[in-house]
C-alpha positions, 0 to 999 in steps of 0.5 A, spaced: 510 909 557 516 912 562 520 906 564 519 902 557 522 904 550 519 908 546 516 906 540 515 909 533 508 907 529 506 910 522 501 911 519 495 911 521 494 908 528 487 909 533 490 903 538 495 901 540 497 895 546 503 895 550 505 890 553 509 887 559 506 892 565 507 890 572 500 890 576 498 896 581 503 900 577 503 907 575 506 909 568 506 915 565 504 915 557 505 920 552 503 920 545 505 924 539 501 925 532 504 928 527 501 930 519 508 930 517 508 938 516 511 943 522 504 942 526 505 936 531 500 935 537 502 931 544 498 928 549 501 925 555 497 921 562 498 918 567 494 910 567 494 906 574 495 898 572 489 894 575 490 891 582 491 883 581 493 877 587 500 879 591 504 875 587 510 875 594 509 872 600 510 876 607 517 877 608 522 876 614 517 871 619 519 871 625 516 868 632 516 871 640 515 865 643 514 866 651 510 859 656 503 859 653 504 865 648 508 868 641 508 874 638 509 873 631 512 879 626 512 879 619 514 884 613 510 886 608 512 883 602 516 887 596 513 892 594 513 889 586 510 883 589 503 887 593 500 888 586 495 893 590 494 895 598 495 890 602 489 889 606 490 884 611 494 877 612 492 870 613 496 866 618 496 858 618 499 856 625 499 848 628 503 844 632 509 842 627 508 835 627 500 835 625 499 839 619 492 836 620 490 840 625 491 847 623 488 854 625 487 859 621 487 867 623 486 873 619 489 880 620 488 887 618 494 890 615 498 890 621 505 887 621 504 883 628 499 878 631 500 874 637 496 868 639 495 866 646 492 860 649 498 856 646 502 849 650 507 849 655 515 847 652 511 845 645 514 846 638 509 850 632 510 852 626 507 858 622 506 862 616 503 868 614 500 870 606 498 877 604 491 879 602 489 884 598 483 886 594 484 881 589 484 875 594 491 872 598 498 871 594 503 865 597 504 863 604 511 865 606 516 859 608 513 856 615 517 859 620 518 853 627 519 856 635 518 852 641 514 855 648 518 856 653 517 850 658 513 851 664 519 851 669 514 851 675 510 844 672 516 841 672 519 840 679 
């Protein structure tokens, strides 16, 4: 198996297990027979792990906040923590002082969302977690951001 040391096995063997691979990875696998005379025969192939939950949350949060708006950004999270194709992402916003009331929103496979309809000079947190085929991996670390107070409202 590329990536991993190789392993000798005598005797008679039909199966084989290795073990400590990664989900969603690609390891190319070869494997040699001998009769223990001069005739050896070789076969090598190419195995995809099976997809499993994202296993790292998004990366590099970050908030765009205007008056009644903010564009939120992410990263996808590492490419050893997807586990599979990102399909989507779950975004968990609320005001930062009521966890009780916390909105959810699901996206495609973008990097950005922007939510609207937001409150004038008020403080929100977020965060957002990765989807795939398998289900939705951990929230990344809640990011806070304030609005931009409505300078107009306030003479």
């Amino acid at each position: 198996v590329s990536g991993l040391s190789p392993k000798t096995v005598t005797g008679t063997v039909l199966q084989y297990t290795v073990d400590g691979l990664s989900p969603y990875v690609a390891y190319t696998v070869e494997c040699t027979s001998s009769n223990g005379e001069d005739s050896c025969d070789s076969n090598m192939d190419t195995i995809r792990m099976p997809s499993a939950v994202p296993s790292g949350p998004p990366l590099n949060l970050r908030a765009e906040p205007s008056s009644k708006s903010a564009i939120l950004r992410w990263d996808p999270p590492a490419e050893k923590d997807q586990n599979g194709v990102i399909t989507g992402y779950l975004i968990k916003y609320q005001l930062s002082n009521d966890s009780s009331n916390q909105m959810r929103r699901t996206v495609g496979a973008v990097n950005r969302s922007s939510l609207d309809n937001l409150m004038t000079g008020v403080t929100y947190s977020f965060t957002v977690a990765a989807i795939n085929s398998n289900g939705t991996g951990p929230d990344a670390a809640m990011v806070i951001f304030s609005t931009i107070p409505d300078i107009e409202n306030l003479r």
